[in-house]
PDB file of N, H, CA, C and O in Angstrom:
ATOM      1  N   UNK A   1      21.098  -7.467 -17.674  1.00  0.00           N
ATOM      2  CA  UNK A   1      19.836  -6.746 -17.696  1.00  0.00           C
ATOM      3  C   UNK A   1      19.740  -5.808 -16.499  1.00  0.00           C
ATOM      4  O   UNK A   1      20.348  -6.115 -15.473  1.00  0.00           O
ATOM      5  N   UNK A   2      19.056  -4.741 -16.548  1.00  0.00           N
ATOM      6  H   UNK A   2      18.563  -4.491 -17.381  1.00  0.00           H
ATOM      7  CA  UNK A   2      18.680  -3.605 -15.734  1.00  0.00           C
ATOM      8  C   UNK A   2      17.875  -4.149 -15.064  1.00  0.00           C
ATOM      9  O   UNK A   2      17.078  -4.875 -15.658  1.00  0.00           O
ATOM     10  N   UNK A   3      17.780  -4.036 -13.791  1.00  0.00           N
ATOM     11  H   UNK A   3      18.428  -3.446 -13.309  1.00  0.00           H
ATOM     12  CA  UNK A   3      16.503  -4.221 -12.775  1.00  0.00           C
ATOM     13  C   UNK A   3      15.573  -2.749 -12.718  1.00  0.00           C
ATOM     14  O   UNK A   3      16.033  -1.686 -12.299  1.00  0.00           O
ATOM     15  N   UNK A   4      14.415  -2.904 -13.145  1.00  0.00           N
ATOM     16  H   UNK A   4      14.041  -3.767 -13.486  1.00  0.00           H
ATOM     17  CA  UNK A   4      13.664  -1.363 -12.682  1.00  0.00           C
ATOM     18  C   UNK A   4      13.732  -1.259 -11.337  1.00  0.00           C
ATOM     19  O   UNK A   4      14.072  -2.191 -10.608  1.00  0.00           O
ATOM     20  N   UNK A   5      13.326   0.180 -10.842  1.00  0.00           N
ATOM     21  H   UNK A   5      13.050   0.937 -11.435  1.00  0.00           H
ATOM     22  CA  UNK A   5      13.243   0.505  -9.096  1.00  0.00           C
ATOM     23  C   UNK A   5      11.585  -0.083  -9.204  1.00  0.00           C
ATOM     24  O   UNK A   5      11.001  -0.153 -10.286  1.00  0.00           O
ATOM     25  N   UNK A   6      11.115  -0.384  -8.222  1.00  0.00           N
ATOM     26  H   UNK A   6      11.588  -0.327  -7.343  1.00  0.00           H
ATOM     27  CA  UNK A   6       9.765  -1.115  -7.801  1.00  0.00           C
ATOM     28  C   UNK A   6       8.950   0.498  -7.392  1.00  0.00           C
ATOM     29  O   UNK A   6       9.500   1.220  -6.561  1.00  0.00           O
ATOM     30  N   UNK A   7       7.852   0.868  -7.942  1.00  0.00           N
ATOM     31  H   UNK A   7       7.405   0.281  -8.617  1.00  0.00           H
ATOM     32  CA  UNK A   7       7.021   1.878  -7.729  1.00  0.00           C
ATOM     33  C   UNK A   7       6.118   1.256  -6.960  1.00  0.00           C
ATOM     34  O   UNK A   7       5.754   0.080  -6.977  1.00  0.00           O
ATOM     35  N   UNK A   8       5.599   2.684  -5.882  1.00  0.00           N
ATOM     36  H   UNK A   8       5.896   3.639  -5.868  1.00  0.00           H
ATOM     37  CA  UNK A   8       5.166   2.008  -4.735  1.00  0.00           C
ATOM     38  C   UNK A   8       3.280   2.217  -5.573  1.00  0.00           C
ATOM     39  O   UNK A   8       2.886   3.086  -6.351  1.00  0.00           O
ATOM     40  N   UNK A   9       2.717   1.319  -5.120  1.00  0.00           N
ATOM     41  H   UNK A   9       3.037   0.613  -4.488  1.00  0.00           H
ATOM     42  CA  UNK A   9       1.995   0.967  -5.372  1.00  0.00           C
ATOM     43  C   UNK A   9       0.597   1.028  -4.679  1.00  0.00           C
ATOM     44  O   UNK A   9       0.540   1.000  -3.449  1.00  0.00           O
ATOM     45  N   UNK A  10      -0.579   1.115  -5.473  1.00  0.00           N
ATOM     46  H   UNK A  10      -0.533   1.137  -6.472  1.00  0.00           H
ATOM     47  CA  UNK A  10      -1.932   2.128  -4.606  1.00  0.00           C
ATOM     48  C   UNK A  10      -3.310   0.993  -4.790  1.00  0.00           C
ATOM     49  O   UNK A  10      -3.843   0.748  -5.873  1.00  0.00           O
ATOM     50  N   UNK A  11      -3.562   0.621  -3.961  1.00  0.00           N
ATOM     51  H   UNK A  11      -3.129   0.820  -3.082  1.00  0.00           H
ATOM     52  CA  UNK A  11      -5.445   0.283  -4.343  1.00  0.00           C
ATOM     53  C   UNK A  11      -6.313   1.228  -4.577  1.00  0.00           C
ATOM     54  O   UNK A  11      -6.134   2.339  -4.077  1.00  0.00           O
ATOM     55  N   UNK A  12      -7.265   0.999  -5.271  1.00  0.00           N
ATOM     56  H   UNK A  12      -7.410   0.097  -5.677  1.00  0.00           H
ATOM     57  CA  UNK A  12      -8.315   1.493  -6.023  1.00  0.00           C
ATOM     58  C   UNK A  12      -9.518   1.102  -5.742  1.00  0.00           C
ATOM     59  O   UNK A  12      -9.861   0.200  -6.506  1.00  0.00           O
ATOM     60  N   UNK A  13     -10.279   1.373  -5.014  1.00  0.00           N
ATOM     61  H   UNK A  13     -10.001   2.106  -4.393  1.00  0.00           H
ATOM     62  CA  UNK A  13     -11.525   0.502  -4.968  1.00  0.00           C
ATOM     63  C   UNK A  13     -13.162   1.425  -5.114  1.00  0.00           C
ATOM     64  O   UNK A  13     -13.495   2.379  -4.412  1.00  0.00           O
ATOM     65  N   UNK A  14     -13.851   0.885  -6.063  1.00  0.00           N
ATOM     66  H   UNK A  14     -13.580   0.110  -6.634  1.00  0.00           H
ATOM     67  CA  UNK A  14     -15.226   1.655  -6.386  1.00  0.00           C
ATOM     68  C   UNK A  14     -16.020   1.642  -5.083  1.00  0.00           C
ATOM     69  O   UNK A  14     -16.616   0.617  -4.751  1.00  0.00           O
ATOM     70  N   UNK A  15     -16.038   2.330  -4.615  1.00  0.00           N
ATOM     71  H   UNK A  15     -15.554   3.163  -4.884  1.00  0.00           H
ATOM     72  CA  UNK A  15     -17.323   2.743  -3.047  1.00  0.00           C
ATOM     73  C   UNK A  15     -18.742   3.441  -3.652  1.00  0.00           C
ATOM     74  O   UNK A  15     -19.813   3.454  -3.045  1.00  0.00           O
ATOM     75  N   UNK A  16     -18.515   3.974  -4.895  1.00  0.00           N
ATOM     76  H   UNK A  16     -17.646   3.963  -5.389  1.00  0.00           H
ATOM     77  CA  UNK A  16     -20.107   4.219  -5.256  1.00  0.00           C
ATOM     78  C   UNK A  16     -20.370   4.154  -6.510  1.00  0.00           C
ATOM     79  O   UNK A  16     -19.477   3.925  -7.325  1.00  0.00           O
ATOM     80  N   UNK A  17     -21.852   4.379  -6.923  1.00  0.00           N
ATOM     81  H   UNK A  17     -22.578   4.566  -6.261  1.00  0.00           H
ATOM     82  CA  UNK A  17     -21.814   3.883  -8.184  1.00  0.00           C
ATOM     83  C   UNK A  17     -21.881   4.926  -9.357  1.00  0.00           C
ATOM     84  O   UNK A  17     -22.281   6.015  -8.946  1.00  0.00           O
ATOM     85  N   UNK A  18     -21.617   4.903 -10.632  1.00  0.00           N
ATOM     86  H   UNK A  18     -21.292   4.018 -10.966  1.00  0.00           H
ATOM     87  CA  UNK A  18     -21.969   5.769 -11.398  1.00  0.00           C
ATOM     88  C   UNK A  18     -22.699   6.219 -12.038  1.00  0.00           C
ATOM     89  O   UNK A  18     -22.546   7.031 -12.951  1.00  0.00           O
ATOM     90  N   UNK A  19     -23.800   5.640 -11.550  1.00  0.00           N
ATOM     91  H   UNK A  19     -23.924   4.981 -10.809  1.00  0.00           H
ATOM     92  CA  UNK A  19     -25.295   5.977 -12.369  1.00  0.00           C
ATOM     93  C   UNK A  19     -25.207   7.283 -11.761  1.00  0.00           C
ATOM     94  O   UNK A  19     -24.969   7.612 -10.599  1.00  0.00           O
ATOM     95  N   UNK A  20     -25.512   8.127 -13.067  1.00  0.00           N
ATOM     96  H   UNK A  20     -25.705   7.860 -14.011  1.00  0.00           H
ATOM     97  CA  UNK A  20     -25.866   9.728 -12.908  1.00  0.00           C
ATOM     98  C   UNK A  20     -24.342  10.800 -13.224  1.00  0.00           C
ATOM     99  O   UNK A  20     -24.282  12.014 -13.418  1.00  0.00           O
ATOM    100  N   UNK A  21     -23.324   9.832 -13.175  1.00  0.00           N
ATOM    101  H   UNK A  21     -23.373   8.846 -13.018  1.00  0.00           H
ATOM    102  CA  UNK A  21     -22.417  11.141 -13.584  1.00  0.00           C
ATOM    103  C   UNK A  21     -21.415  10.953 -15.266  1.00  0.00           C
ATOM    104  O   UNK A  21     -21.316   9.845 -15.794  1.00  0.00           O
ATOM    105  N   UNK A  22     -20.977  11.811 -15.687  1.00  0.00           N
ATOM    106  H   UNK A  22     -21.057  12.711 -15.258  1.00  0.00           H
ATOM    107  CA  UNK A  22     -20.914  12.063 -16.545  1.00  0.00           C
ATOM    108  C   UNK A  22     -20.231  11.043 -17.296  1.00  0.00           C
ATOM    109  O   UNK A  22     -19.385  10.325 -16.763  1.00  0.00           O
ATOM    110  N   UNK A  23     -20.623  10.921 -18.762  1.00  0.00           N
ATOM    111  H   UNK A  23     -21.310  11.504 -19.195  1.00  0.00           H
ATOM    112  CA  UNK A  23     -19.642   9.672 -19.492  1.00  0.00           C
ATOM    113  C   UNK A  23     -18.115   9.450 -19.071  1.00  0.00           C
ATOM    114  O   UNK A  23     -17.640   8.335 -18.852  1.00  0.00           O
ATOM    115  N   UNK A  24     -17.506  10.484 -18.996  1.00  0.00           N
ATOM    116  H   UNK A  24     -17.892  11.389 -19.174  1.00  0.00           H
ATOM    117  CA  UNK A  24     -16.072  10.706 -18.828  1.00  0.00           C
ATOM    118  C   UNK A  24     -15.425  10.098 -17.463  1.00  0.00           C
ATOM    119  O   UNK A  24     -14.421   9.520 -17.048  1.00  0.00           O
ATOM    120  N   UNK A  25     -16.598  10.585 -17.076  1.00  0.00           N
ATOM    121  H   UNK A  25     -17.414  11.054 -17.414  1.00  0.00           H
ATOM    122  CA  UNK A  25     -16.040   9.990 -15.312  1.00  0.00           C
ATOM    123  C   UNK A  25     -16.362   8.341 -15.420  1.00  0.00           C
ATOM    124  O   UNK A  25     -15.581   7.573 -14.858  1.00  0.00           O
ATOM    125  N   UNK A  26     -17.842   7.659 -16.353  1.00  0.00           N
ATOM    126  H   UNK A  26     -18.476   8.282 -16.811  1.00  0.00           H
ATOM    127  CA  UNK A  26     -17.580   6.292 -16.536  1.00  0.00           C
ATOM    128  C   UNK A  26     -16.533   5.632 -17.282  1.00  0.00           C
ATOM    129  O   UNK A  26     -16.630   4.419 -17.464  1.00  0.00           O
ATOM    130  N   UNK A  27     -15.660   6.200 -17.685  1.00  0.00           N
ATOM    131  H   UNK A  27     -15.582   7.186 -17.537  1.00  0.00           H
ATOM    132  CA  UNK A  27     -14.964   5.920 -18.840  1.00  0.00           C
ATOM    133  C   UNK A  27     -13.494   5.770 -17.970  1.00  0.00           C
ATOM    134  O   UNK A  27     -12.624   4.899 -17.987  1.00  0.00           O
ATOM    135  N   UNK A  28     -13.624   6.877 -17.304  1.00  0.00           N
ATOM    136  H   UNK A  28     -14.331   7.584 -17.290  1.00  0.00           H
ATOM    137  CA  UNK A  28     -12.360   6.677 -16.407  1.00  0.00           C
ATOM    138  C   UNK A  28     -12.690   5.722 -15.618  1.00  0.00           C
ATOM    139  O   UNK A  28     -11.787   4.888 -15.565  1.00  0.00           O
ATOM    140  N   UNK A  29     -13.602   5.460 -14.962  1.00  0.00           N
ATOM    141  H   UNK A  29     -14.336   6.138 -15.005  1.00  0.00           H
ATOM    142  CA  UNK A  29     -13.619   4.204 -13.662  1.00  0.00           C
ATOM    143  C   UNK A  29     -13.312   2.742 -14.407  1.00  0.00           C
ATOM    144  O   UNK A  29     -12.641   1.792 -14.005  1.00  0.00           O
ATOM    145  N   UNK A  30     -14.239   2.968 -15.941  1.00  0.00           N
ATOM    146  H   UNK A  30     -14.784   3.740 -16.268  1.00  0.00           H
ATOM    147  CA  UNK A  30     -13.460   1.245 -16.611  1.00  0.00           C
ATOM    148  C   UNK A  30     -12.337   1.342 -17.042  1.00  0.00           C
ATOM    149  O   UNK A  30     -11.932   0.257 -17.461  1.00  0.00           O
ATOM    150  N   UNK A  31     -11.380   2.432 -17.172  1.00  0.00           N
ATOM    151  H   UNK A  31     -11.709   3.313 -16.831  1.00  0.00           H
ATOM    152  CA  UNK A  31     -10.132   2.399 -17.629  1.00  0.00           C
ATOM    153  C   UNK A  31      -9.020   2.390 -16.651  1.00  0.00           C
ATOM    154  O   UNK A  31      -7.820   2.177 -16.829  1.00  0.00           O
ATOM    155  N   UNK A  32     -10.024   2.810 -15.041  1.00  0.00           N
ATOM    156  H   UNK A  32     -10.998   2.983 -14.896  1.00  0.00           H
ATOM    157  CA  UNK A  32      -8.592   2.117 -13.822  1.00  0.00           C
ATOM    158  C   UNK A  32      -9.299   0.532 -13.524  1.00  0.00           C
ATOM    159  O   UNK A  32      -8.816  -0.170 -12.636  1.00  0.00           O
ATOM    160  N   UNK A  33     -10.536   0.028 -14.388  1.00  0.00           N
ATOM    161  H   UNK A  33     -10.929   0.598 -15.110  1.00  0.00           H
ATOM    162  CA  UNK A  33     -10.008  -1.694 -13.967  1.00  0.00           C
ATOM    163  C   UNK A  33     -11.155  -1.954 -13.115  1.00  0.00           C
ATOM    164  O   UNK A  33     -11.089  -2.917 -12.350  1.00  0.00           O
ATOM    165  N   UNK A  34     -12.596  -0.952 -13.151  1.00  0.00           N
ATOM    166  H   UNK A  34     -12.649  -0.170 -13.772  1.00  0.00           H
ATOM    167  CA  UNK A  34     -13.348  -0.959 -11.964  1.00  0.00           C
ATOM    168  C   UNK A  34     -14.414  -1.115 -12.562  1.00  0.00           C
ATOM    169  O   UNK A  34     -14.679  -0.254 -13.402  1.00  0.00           O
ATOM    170  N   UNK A  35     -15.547  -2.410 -12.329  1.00  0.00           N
ATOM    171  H   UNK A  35     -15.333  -3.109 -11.647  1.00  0.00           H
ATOM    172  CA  UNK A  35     -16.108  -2.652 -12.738  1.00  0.00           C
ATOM    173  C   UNK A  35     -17.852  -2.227 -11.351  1.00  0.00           C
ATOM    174  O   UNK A  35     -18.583  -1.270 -11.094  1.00  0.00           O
ATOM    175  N   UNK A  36     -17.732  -3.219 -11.045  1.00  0.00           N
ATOM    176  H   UNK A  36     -17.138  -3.996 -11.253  1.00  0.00           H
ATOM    177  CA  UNK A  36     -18.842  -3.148 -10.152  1.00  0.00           C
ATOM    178  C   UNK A  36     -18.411  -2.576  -8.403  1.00  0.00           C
ATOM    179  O   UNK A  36     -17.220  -2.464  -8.112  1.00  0.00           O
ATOM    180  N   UNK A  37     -19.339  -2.304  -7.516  1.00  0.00           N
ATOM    181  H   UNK A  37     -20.307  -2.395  -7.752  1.00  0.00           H
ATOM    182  CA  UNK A  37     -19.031  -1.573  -6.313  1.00  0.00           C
ATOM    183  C   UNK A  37     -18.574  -2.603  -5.379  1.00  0.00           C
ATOM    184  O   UNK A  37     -19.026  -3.733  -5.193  1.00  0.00           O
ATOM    185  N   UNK A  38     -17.145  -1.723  -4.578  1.00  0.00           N
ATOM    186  H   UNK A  38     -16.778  -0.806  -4.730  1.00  0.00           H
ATOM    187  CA  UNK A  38     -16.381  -2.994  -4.134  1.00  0.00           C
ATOM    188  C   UNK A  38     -15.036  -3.816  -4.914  1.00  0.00           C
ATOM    189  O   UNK A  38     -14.212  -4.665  -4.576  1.00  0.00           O
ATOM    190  N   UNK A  39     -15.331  -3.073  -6.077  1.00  0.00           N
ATOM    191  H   UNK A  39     -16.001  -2.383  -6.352  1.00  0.00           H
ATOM    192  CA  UNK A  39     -14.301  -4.151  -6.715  1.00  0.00           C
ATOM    193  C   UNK A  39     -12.831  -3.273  -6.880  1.00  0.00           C
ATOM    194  O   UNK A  39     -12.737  -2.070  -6.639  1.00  0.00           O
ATOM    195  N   UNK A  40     -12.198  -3.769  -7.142  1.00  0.00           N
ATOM    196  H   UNK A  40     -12.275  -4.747  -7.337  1.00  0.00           H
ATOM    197  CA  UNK A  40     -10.968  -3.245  -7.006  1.00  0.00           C
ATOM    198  C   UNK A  40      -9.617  -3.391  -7.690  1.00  0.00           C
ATOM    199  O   UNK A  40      -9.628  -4.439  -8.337  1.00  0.00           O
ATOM    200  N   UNK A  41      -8.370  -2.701  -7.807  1.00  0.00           N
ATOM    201  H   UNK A  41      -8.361  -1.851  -7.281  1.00  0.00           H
ATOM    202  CA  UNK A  41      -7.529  -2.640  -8.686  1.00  0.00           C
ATOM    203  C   UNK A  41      -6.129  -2.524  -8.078  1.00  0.00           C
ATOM    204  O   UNK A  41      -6.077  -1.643  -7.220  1.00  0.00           O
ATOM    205  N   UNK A  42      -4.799  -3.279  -8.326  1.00  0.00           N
ATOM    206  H   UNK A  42      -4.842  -3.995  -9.023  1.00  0.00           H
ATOM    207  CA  UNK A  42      -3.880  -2.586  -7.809  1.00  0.00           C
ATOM    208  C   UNK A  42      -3.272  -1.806  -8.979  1.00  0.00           C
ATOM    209  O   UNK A  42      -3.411  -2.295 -10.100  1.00  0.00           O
ATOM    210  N   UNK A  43      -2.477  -0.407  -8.819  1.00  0.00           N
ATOM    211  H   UNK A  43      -2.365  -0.009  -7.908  1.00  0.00           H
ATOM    212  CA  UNK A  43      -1.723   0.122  -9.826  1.00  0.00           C
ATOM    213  C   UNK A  43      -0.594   1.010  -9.179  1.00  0.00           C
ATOM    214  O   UNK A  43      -0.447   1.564  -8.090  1.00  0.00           O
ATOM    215  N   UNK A  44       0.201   0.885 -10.444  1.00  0.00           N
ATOM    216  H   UNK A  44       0.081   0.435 -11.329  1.00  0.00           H
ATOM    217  CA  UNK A  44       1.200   1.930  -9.882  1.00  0.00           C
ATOM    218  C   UNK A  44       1.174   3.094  -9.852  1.00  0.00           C
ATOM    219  O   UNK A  44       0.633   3.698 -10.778  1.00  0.00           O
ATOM    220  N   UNK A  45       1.720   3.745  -8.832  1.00  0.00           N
ATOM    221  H   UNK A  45       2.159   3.254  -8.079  1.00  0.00           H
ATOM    222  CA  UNK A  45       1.384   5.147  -8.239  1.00  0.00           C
ATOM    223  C   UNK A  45       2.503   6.185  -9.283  1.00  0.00           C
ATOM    224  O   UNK A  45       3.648   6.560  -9.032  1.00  0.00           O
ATOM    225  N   UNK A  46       1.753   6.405 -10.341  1.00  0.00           N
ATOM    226  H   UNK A  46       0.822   6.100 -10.545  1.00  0.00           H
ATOM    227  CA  UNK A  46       2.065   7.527 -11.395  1.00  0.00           C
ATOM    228  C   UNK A  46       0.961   8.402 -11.435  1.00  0.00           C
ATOM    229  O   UNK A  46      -0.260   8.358 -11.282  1.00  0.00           O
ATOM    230  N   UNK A  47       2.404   9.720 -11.865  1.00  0.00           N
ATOM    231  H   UNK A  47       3.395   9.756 -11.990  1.00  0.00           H
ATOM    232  CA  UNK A  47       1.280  10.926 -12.404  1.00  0.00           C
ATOM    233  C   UNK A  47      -0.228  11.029 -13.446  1.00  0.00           C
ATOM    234  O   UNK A  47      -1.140  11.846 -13.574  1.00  0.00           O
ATOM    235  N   UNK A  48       0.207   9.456 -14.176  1.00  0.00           N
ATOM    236  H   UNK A  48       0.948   8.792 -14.072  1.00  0.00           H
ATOM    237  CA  UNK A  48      -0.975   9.454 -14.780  1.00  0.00           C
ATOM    238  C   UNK A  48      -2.661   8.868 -14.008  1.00  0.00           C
ATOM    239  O   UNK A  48      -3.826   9.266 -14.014  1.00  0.00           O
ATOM    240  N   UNK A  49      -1.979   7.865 -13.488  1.00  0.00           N
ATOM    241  H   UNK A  49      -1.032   7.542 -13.484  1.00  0.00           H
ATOM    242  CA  UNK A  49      -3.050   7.360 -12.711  1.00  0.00           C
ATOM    243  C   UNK A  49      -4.060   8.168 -11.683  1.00  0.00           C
ATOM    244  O   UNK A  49      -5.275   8.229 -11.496  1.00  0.00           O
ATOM    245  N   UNK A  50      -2.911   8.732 -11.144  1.00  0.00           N
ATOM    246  H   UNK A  50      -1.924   8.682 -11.295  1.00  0.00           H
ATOM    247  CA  UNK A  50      -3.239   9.828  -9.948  1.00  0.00           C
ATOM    248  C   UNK A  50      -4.014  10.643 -11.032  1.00  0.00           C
ATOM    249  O   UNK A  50      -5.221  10.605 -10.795  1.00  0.00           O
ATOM    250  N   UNK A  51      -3.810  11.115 -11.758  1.00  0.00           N
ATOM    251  H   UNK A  51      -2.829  11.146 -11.949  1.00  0.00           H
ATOM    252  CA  UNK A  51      -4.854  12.593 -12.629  1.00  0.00           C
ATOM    253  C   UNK A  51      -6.354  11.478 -12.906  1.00  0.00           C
ATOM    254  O   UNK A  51      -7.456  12.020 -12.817  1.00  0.00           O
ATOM    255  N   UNK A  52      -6.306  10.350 -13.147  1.00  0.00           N
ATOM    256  H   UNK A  52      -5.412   9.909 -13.219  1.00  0.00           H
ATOM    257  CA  UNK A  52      -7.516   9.407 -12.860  1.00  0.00           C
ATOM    258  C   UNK A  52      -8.102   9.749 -11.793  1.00  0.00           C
ATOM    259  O   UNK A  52      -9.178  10.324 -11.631  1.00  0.00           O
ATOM    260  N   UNK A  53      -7.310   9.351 -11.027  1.00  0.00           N
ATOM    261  H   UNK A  53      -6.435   8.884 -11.159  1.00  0.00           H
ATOM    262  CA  UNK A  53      -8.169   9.124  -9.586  1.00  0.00           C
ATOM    263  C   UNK A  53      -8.657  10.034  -9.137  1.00  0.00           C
ATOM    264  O   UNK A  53      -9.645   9.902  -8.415  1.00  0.00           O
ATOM    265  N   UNK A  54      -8.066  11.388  -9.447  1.00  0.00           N
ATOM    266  H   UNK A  54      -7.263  11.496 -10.034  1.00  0.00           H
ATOM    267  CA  UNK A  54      -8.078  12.720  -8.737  1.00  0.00           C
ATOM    268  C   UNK A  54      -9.849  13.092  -9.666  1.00  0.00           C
ATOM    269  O   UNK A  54     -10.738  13.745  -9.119  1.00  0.00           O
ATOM    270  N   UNK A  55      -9.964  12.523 -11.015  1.00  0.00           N
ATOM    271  H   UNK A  55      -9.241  11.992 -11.459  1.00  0.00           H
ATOM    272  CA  UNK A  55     -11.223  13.515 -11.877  1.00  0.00           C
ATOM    273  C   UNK A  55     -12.322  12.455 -11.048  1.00  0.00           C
ATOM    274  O   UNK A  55     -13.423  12.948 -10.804  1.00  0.00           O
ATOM    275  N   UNK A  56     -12.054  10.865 -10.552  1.00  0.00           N
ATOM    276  H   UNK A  56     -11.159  10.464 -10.750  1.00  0.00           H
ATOM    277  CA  UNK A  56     -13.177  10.368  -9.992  1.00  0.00           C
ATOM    278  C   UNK A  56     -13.240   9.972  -8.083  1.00  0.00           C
ATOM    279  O   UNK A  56     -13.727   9.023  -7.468  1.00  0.00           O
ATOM    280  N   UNK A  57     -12.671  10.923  -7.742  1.00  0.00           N
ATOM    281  H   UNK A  57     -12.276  11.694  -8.242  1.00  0.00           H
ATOM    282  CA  UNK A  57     -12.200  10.588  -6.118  1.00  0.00           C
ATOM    283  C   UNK A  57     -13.027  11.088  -5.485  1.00  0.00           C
ATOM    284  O   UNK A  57     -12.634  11.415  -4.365  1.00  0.00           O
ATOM    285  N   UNK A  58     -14.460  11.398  -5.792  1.00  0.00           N
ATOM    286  H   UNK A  58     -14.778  11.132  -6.702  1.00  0.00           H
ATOM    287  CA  UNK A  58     -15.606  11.165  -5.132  1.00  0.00           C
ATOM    288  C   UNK A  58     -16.290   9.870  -4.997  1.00  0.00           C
ATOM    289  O   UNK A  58     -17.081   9.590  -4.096  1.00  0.00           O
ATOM    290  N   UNK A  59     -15.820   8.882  -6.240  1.00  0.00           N
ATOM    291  H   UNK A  59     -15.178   9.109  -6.972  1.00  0.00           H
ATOM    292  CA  UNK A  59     -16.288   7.792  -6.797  1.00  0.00           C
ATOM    293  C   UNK A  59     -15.411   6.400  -6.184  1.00  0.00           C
ATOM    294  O   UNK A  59     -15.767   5.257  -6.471  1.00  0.00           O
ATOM    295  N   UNK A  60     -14.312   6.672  -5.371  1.00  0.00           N
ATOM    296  H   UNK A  60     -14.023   7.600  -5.138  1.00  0.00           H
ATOM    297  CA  UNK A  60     -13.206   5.493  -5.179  1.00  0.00           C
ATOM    298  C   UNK A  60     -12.792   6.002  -3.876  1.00  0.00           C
ATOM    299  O   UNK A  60     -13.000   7.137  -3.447  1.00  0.00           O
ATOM    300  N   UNK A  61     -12.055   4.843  -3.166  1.00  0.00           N
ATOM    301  H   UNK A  61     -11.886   3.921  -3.515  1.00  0.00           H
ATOM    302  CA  UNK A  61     -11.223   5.196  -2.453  1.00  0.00           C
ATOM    303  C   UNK A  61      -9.826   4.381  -2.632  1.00  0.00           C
ATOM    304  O   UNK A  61      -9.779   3.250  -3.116  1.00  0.00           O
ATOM    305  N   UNK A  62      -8.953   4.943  -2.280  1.00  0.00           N
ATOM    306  H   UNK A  62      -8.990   5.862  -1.887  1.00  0.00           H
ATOM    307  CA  UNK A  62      -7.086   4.713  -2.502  1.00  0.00           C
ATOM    308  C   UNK A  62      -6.045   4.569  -0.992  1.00  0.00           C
ATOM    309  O   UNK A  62      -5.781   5.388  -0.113  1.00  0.00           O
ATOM    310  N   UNK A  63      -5.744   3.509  -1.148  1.00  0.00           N
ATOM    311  H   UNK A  63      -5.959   2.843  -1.862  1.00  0.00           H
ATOM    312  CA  UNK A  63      -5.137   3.131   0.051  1.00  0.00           C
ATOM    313  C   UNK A  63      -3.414   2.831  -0.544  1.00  0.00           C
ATOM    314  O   UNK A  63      -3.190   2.256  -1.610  1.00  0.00           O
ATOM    315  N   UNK A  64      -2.576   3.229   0.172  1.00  0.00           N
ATOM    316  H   UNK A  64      -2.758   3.696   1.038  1.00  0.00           H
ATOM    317  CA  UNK A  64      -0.974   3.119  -0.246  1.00  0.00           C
ATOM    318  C   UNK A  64      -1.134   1.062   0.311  1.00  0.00           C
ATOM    319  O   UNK A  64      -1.694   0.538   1.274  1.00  0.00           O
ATOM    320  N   UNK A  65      -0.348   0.477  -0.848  1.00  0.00           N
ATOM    321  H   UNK A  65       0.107   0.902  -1.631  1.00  0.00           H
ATOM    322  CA  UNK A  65       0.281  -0.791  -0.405  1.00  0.00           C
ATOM    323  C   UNK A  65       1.799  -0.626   0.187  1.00  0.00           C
ATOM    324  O   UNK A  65       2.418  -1.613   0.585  1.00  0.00           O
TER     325      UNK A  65
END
């Protein structure tokens, strides 16, 4: 069997809340795993995720593991 390379990996954490902004942007915060303020997610650091984080990164903050 192949071993994958290990992708480096990012926290996610909700610092504010979303009352008031647009469905899309709530839709993205429950689809990186973020429920209430404070709470938090680990994921891997892909182009997809990142285009997440980037439409709600008024809404989170991201720390490298």
């Amino acid at each position: 069997r192949l071993r994958r390379a290990q992708m480096a990996q990012i926290k996610v954490t909700l610092v504010r809340s979303t009352i008031g902004c647009t469905q899309t942007q709530k839709d993205t915060v429950a689809a990186l795993g973020l429920k209430k303020i404070n709470s938090f997610r680990v994921h891997e650091d892909t182009p997809a995720t990142m285009g997440q984080i980037k439409k709600v990164s008024h809404l989170v903050k991201v720390e490298n593991i």
